[in-house]
Structures are given as structure tokens and as C-alpha cells.
CHARMM-style PDB file with segment names, atoms N, HN, CA, C and O in Angstrom:
ATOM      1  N   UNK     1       0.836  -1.180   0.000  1.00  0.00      PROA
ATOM      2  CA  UNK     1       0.000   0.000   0.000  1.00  0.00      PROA
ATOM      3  C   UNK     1       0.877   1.238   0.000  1.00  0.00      PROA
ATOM      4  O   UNK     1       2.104   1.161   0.064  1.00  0.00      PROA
ATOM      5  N   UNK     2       0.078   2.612  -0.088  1.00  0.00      PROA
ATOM      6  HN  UNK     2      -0.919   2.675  -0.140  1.00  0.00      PROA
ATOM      7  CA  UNK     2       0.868   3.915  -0.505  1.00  0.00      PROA
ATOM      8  C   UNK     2       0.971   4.026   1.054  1.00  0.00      PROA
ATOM      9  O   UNK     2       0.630   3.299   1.987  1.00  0.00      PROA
ATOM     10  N   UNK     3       1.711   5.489   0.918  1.00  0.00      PROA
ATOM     11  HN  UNK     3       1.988   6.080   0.160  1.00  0.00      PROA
ATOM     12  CA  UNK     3       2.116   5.928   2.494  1.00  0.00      PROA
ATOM     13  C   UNK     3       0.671   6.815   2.413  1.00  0.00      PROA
ATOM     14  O   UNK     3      -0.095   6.946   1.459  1.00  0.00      PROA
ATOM     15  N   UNK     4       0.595   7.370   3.783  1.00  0.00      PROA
ATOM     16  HN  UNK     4       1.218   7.263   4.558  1.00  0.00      PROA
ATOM     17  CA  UNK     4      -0.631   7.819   4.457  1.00  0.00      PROA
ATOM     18  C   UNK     4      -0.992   8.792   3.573  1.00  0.00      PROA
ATOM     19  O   UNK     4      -0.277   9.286   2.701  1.00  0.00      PROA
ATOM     20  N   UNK     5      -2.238   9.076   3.853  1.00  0.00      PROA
ATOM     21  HN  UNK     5      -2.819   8.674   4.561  1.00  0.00      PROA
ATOM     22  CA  UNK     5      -2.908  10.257   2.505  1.00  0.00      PROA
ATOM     23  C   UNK     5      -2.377  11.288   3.388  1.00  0.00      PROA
ATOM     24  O   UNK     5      -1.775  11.084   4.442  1.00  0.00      PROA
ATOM     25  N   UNK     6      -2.661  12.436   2.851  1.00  0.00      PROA
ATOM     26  HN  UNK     6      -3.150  12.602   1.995  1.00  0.00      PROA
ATOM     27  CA  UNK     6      -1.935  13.768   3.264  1.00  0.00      PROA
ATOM     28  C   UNK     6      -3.249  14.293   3.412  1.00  0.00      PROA
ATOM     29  O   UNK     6      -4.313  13.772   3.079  1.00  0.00      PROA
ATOM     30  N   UNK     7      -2.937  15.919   4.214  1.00  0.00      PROA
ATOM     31  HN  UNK     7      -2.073  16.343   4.485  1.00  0.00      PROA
ATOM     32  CA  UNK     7      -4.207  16.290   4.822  1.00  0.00      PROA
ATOM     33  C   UNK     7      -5.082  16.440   3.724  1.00  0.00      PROA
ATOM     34  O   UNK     7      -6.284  16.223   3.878  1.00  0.00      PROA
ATOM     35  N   UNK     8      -4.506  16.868   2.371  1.00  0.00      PROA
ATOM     36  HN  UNK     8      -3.529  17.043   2.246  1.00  0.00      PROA
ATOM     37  CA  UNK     8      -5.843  17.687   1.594  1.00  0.00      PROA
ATOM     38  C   UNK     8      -6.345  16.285   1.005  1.00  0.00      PROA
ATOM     39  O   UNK     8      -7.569  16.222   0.887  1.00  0.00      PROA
ATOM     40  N   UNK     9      -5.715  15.290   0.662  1.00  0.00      PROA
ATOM     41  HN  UNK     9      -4.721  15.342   0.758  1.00  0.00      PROA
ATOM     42  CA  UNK     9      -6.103  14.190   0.536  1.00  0.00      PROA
ATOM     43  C   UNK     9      -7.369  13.524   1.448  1.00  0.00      PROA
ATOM     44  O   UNK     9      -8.194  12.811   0.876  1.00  0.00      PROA
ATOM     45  N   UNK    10      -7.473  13.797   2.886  1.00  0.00      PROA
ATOM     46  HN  UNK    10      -6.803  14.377   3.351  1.00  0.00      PROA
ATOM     47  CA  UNK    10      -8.290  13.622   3.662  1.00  0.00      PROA
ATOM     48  C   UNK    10      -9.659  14.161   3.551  1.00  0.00      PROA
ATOM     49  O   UNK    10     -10.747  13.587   3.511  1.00  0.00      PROA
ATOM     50  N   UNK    11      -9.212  15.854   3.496  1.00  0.00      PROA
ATOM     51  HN  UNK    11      -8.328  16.320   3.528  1.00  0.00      PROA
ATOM     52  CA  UNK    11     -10.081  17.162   3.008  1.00  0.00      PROA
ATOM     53  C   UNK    11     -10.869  16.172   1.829  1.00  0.00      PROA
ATOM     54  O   UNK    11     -11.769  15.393   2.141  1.00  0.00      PROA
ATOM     55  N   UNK    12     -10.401  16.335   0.531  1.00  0.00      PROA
ATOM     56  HN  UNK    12      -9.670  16.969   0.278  1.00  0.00      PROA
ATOM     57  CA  UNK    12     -11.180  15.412  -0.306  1.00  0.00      PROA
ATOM     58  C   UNK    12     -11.976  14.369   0.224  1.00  0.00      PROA
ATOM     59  O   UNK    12     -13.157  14.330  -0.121  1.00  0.00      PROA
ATOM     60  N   UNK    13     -11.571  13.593   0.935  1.00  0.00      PROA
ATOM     61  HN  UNK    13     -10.612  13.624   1.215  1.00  0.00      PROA
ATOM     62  CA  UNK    13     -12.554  12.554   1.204  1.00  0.00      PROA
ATOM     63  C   UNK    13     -13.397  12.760   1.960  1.00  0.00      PROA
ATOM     64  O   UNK    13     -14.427  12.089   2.032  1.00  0.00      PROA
ATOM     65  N   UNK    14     -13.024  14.060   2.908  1.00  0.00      PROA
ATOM     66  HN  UNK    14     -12.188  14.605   2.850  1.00  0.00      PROA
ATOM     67  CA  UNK    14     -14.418  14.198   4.062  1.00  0.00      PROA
ATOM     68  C   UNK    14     -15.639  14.731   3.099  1.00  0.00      PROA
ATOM     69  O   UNK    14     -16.804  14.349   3.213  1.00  0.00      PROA
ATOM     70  N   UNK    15     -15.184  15.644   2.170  1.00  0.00      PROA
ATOM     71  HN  UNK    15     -14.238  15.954   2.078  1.00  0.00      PROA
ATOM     72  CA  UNK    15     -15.663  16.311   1.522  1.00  0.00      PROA
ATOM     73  C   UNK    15     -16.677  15.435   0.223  1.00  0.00      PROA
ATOM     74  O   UNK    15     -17.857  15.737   0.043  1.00  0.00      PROA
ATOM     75  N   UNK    16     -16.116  14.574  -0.416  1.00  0.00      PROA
ATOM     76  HN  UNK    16     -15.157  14.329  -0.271  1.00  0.00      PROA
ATOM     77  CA  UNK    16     -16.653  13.647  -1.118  1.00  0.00      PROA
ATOM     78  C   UNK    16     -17.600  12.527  -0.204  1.00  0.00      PROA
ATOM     79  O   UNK    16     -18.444  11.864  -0.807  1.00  0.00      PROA
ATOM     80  N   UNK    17     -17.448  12.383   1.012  1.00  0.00      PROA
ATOM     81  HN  UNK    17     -16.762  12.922   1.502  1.00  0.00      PROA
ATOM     82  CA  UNK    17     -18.461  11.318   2.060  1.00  0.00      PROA
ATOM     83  C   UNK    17     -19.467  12.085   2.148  1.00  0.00      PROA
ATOM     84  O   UNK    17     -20.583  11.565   2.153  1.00  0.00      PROA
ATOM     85  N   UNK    18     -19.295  13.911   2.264  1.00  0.00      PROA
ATOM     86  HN  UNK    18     -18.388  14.333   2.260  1.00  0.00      PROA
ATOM     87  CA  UNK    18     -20.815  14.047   2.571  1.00  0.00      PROA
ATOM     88  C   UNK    18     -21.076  14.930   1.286  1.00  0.00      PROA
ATOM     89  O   UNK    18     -21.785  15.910   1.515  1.00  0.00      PROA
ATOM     90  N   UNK    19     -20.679  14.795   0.080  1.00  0.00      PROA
ATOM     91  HN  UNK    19     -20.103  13.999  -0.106  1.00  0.00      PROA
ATOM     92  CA  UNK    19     -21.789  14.930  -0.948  1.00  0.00      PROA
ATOM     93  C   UNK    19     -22.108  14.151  -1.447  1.00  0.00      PROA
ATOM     94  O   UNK    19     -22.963  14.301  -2.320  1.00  0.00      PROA
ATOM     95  N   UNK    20     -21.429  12.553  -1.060  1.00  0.00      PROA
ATOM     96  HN  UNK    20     -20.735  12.431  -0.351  1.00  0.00      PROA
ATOM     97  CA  UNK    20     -22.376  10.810  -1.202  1.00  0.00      PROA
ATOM     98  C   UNK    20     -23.739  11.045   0.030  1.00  0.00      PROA
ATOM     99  O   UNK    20     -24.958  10.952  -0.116  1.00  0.00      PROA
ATOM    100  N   UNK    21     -23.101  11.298   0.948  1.00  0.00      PROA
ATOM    101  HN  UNK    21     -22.111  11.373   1.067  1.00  0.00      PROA
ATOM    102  CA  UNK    21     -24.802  11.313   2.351  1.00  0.00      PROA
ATOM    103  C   UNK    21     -25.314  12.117   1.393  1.00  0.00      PROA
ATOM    104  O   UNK    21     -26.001  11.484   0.591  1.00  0.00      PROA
ATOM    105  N   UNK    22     -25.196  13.851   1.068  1.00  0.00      PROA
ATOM    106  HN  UNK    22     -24.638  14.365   1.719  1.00  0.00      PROA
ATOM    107  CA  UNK    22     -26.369  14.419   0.706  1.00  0.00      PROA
ATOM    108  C   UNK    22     -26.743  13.818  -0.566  1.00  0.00      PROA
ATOM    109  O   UNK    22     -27.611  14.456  -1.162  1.00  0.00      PROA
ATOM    110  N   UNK    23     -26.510  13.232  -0.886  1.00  0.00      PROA
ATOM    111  HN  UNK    23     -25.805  12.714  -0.402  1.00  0.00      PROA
ATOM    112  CA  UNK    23     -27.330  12.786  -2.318  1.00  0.00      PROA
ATOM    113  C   UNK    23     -27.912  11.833  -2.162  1.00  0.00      PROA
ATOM    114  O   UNK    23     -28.671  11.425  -3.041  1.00  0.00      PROA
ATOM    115  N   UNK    24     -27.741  11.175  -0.989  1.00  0.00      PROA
ATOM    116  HN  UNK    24     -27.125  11.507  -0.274  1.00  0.00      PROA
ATOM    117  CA  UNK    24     -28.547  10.397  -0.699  1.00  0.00      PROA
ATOM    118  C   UNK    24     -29.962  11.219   0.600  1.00  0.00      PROA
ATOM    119  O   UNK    24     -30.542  10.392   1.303  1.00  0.00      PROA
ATOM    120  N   UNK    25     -30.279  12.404   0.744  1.00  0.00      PROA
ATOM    121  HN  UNK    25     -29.808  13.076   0.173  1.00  0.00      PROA
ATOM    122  CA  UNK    25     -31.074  12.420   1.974  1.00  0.00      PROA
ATOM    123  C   UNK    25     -30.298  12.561   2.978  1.00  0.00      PROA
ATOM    124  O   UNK    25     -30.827  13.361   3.750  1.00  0.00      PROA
ATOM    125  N   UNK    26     -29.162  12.140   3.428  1.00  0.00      PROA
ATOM    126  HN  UNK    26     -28.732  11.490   2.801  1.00  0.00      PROA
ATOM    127  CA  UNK    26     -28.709  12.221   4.891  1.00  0.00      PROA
ATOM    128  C   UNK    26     -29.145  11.006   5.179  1.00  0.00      PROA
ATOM    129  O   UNK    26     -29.859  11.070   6.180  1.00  0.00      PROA
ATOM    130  N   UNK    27     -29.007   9.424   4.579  1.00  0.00      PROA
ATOM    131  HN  UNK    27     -28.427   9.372   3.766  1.00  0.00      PROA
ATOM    132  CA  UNK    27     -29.390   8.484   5.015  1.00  0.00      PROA
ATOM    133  C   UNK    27     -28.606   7.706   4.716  1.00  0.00      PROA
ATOM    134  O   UNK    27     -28.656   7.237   3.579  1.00  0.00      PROA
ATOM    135  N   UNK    28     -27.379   7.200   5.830  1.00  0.00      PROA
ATOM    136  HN  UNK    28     -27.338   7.582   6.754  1.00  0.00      PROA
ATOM    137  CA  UNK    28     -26.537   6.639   5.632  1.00  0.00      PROA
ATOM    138  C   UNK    28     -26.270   5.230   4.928  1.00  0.00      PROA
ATOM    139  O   UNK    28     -25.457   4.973   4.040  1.00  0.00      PROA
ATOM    140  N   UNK    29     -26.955   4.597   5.411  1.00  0.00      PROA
ATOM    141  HN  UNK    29     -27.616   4.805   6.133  1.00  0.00      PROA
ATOM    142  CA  UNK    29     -27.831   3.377   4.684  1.00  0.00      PROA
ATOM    143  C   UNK    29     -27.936   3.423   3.586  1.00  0.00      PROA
ATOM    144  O   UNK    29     -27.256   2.679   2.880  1.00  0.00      PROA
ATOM    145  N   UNK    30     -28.806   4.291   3.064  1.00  0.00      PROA
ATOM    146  HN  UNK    30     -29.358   4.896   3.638  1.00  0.00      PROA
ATOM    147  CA  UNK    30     -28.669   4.375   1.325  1.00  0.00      PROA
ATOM    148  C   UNK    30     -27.363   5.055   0.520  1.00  0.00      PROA
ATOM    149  O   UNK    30     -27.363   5.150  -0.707  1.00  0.00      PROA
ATOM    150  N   UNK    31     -26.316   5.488   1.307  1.00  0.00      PROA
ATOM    151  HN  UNK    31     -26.316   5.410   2.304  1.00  0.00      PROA
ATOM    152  CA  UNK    31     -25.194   6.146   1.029  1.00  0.00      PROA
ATOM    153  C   UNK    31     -24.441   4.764   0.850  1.00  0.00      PROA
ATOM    154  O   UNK    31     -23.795   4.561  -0.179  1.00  0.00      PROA
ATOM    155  N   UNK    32     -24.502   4.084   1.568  1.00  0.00      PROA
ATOM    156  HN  UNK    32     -25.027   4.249   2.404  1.00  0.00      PROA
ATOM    157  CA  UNK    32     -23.547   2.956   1.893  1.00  0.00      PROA
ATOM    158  C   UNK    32     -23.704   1.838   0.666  1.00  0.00      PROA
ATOM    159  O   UNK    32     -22.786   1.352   0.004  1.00  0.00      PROA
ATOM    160  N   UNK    33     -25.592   1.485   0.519  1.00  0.00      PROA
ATOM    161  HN  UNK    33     -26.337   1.879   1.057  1.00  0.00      PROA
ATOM    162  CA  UNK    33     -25.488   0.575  -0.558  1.00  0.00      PROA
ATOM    163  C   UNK    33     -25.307   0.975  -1.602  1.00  0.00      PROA
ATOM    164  O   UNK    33     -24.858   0.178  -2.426  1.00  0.00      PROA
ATOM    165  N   UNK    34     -25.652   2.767  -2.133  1.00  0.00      PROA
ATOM    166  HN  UNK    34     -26.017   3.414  -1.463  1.00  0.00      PROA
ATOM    167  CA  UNK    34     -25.368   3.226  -3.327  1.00  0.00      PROA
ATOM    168  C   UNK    34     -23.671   2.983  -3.497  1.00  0.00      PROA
ATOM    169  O   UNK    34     -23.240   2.585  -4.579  1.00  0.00      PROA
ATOM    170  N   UNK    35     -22.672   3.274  -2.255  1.00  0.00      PROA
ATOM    171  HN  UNK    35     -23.022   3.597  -1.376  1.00  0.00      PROA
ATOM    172  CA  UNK    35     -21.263   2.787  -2.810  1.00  0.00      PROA
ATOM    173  C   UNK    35     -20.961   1.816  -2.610  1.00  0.00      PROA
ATOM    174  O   UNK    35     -19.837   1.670  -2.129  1.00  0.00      PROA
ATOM    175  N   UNK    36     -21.763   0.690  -2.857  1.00  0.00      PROA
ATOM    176  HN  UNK    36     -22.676   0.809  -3.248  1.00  0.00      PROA
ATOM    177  CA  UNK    36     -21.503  -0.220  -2.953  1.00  0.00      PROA
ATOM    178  C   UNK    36     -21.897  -1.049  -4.016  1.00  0.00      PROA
ATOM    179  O   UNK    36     -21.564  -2.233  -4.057  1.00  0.00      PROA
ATOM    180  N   UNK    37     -22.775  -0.358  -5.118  1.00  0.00      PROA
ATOM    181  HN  UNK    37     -23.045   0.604  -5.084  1.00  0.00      PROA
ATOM    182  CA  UNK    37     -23.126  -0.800  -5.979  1.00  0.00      PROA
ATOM    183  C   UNK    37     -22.310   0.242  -7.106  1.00  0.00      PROA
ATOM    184  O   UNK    37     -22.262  -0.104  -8.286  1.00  0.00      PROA
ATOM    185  N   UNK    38     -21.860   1.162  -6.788  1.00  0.00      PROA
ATOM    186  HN  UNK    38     -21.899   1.443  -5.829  1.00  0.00      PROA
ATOM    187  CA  UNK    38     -20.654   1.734  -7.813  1.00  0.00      PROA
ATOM    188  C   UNK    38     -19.432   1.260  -8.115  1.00  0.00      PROA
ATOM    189  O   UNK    38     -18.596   1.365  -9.012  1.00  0.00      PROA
ATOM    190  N   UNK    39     -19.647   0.486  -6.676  1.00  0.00      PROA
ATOM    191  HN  UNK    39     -20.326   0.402  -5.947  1.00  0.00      PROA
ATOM    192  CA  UNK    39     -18.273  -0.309  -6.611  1.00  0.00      PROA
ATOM    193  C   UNK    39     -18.106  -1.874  -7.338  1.00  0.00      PROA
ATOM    194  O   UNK    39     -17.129  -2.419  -7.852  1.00  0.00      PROA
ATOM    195  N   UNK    40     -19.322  -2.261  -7.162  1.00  0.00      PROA
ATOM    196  HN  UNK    40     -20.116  -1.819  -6.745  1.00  0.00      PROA
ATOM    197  CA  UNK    40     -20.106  -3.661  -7.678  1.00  0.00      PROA
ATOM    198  C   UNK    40     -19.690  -3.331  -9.204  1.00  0.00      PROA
ATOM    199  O   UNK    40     -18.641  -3.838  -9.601  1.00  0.00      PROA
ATOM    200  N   UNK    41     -20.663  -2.270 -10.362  1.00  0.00      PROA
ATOM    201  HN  UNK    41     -21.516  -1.859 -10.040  1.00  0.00      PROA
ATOM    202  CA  UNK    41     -20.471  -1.945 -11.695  1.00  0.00      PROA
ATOM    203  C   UNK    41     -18.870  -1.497 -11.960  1.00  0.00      PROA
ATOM    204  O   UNK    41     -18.409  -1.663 -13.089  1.00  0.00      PROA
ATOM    205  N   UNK    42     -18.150  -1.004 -11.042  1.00  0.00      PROA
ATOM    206  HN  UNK    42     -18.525  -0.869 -10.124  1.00  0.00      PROA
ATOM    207  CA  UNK    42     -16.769  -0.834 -11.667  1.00  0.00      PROA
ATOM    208  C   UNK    42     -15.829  -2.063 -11.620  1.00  0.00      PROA
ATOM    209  O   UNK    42     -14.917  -2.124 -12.444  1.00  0.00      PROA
ATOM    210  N   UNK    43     -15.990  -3.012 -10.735  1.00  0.00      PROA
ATOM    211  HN  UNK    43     -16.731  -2.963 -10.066  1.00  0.00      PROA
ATOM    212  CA  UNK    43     -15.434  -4.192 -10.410  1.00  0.00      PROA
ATOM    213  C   UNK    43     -16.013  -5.105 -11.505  1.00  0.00      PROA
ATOM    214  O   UNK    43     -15.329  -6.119 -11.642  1.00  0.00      PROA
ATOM    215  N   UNK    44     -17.138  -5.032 -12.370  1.00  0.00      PROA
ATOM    216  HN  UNK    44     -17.693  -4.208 -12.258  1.00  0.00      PROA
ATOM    217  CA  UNK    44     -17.171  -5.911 -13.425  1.00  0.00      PROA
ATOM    218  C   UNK    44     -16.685  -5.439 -14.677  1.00  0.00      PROA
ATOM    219  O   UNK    44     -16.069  -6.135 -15.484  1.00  0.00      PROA
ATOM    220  N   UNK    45     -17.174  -3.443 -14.909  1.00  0.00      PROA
ATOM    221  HN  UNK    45     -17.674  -2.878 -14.253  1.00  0.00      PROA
ATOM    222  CA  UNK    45     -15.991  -2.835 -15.597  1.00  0.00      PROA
ATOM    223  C   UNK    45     -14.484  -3.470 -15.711  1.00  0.00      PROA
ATOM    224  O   UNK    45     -13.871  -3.972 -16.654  1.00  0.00      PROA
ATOM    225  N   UNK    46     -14.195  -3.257 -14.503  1.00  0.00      PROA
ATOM    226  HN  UNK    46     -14.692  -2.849 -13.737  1.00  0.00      PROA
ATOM    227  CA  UNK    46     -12.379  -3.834 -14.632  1.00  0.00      PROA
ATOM    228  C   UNK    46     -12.404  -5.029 -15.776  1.00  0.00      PROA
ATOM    229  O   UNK    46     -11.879  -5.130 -16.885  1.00  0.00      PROA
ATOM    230  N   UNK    47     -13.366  -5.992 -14.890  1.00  0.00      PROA
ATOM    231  HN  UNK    47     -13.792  -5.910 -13.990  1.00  0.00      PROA
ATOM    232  CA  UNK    47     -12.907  -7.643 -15.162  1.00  0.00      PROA
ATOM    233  C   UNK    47     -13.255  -7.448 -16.727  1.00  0.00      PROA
ATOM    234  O   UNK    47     -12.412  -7.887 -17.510  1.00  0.00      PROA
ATOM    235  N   UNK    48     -14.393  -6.843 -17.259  1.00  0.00      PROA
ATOM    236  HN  UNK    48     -15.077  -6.487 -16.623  1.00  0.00      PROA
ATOM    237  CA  UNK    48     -14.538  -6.572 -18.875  1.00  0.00      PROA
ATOM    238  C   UNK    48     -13.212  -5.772 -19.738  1.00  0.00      PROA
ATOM    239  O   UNK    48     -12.766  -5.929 -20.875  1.00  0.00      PROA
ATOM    240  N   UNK    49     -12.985  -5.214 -19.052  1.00  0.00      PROA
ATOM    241  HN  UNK    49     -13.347  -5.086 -18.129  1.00  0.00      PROA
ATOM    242  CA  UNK    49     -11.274  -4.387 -19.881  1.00  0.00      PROA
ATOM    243  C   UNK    49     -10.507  -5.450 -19.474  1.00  0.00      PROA
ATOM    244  O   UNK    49     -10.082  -5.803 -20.574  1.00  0.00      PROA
ATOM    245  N   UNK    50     -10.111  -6.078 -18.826  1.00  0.00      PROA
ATOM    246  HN  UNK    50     -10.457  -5.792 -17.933  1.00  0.00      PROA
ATOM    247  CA  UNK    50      -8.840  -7.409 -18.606  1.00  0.00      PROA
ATOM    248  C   UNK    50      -9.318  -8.287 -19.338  1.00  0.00      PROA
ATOM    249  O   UNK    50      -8.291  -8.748 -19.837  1.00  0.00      PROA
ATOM    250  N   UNK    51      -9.956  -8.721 -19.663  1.00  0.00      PROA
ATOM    251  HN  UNK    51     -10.790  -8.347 -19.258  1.00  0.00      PROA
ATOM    252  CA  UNK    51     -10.972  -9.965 -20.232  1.00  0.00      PROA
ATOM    253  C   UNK    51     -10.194  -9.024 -21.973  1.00  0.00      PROA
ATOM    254  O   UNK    51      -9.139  -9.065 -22.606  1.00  0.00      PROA
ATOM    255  N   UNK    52     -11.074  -8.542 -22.031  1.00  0.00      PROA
ATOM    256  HN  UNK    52     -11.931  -8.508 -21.517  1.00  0.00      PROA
ATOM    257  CA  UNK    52     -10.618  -7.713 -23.526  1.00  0.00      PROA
ATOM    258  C   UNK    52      -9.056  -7.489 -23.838  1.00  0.00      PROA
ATOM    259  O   UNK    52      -8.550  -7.786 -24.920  1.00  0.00      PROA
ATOM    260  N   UNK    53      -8.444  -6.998 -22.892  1.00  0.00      PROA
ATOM    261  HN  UNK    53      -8.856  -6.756 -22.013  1.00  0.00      PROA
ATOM    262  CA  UNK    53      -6.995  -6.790 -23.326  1.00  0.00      PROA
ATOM    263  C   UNK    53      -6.517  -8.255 -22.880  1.00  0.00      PROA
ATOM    264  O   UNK    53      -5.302  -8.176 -23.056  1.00  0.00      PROA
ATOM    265  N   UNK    54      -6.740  -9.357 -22.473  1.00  0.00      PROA
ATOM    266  HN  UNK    54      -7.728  -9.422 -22.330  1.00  0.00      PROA
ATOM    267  CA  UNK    54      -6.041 -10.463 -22.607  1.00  0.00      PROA
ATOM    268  C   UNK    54      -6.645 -11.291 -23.724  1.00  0.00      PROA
ATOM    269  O   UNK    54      -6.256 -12.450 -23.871  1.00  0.00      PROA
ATOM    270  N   UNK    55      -7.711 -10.697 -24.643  1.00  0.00      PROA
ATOM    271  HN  UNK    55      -8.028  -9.756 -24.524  1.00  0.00      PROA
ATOM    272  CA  UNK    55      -8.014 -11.257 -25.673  1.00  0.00      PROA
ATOM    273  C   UNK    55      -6.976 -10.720 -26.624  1.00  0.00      PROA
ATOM    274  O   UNK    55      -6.381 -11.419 -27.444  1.00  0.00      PROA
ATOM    275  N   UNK    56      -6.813  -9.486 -26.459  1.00  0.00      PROA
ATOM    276  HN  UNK    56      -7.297  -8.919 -25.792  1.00  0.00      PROA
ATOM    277  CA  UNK    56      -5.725  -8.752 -27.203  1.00  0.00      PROA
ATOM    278  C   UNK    56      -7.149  -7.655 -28.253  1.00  0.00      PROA
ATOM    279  O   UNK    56      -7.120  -7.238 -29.411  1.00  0.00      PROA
ATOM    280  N   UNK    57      -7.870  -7.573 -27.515  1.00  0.00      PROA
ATOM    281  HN  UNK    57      -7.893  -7.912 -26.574  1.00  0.00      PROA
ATOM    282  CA  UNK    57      -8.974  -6.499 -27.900  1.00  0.00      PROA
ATOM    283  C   UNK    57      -8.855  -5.055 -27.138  1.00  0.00      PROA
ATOM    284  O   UNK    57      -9.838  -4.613 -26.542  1.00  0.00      PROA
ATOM    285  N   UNK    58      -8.194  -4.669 -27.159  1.00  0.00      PROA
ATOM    286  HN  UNK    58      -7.396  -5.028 -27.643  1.00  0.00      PROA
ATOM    287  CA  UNK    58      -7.524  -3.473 -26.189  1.00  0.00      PROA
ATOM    288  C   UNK    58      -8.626  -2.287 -26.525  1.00  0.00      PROA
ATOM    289  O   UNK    58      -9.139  -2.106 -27.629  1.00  0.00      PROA
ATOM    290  N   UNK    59      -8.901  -1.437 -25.199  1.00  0.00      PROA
ATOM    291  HN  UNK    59      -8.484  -1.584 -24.302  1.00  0.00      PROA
ATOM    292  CA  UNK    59      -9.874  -0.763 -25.975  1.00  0.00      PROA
ATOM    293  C   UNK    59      -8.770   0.552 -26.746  1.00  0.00      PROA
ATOM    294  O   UNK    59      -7.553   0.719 -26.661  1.00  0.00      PROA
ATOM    295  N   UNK    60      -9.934   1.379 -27.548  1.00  0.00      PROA
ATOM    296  HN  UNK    60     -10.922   1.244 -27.617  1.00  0.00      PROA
ATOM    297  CA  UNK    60      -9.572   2.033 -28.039  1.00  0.00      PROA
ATOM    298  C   UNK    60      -8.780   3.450 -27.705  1.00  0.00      PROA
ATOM    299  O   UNK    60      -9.475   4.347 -27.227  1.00  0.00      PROA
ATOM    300  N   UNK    61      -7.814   3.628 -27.855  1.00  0.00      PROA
ATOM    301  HN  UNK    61      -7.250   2.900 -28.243  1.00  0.00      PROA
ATOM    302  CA  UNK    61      -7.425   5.171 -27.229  1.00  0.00      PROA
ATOM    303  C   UNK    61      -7.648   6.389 -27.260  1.00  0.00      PROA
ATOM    304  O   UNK    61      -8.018   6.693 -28.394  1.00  0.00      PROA
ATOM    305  N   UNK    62      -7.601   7.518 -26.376  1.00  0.00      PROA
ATOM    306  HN  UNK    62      -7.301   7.271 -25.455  1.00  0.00      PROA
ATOM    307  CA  UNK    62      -8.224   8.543 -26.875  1.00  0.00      PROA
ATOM    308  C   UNK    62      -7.211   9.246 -28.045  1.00  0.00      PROA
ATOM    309  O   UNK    62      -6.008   9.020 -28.179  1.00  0.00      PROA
ATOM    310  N   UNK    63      -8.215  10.341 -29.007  1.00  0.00      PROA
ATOM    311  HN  UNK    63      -9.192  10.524 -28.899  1.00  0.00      PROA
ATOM    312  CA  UNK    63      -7.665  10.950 -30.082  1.00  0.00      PROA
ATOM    313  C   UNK    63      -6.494  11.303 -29.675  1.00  0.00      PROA
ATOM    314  O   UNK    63      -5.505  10.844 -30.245  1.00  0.00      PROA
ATOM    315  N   UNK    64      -6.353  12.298 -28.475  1.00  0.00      PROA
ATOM    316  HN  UNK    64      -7.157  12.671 -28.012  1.00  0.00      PROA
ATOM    317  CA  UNK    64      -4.995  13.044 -28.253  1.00  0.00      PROA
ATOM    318  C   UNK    64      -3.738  12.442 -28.007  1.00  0.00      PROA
ATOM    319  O   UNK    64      -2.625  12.964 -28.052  1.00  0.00      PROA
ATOM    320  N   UNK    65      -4.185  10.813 -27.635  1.00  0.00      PROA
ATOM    321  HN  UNK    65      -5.089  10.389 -27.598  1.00  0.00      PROA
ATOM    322  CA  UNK    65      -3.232  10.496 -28.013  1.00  0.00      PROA
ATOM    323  C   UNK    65      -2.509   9.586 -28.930  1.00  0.00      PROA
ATOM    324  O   UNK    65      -1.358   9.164 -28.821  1.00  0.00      PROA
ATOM    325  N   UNK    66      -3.699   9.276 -30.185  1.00  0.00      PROA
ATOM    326  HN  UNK    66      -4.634   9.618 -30.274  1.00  0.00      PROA
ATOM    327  CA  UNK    66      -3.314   9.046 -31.646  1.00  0.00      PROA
ATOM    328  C   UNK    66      -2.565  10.311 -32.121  1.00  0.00      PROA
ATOM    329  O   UNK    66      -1.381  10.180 -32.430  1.00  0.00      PROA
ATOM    330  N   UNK    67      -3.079  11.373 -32.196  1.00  0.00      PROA
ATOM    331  HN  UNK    67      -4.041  11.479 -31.945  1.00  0.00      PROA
ATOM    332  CA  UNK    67      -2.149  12.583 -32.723  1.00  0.00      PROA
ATOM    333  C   UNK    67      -1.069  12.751 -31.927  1.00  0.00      PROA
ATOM    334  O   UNK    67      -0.135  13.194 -32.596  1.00  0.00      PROA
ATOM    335  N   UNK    68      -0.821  12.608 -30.923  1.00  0.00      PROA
ATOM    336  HN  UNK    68      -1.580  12.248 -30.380  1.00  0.00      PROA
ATOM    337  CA  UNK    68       0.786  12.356 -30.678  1.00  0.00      PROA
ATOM    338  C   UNK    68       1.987  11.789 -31.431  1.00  0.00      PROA
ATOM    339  O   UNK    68       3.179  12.078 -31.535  1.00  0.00      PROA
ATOM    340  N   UNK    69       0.974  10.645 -32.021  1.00  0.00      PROA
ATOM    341  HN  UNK    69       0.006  10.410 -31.936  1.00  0.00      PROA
ATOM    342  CA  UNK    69       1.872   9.458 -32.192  1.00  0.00      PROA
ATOM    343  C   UNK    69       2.218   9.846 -34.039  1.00  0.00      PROA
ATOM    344  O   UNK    69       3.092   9.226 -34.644  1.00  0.00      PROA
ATOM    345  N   UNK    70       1.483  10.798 -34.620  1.00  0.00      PROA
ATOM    346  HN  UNK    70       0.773  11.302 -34.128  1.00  0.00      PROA
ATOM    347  CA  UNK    70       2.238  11.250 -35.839  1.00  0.00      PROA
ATOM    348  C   UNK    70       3.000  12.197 -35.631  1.00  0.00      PROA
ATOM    349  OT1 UNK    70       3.675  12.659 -36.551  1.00  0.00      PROA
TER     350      UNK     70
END
């Protein structure tokens, strides 16, 4: 693992926990299963991009950095 987050690093996260509560109501409960089902859809995300790039189906890159590459 990384070394300890730093304060503004913290700042961010206090800050990002309660605009997950307010979007949920102030109901922690529904804060909790909503990140947990973001977490659920990105965790099958992943496994669909690994799945693809070990097919050798890589996804596609962005433009800026095709025009680099001329």
C-alpha cells in the first residue's frame, strides 16, 4: 500500500463522504449501498477491460493520443 494520505487528501474525502450522504437524503444506509453498488459496476468494468486486453482487444485510445503518435 501507498504511504498515508496527506491532509488535503483527507479534506477530499471528508468532503466527497458528505456529498455521497447528501445525495442520498442524509441516510446513511442508502449512502452505503449506493457505494456499494458503484463499486459492484466498476469491479465488473475492470474484469470486462482485462478480459478484452487479454483477448488482445484493447480498448480504443483517446484521439490526443493518436495525434501524438504522428
Amino acid at each position: 500500500m501507498s504511504a498515508t494520505p496527506s491532509l488535503s487528501d483527507n479534506s477530499r474525502y471528508e468532503q466527497a463522504c458528505d456529498q455521497a450522504i447528501a445525495m442520498c437524503d442524509g441516510n446513511l444506509r442508502s449512502t452505503i449501498k449506493a457505494l456499494i453498488m458503484a463499486n459492484e459496476y466498476l469491479e465488473i468494468e475492470l474484469e470486462e477491460l482485462q478480459a478484452a486486453i487479454a483477448a488482445g482487444c484493447a480498448p480504443a485510445r483517446s484521439s490526443h493520443v493518436e495525434s501524438d503518435a504522428a
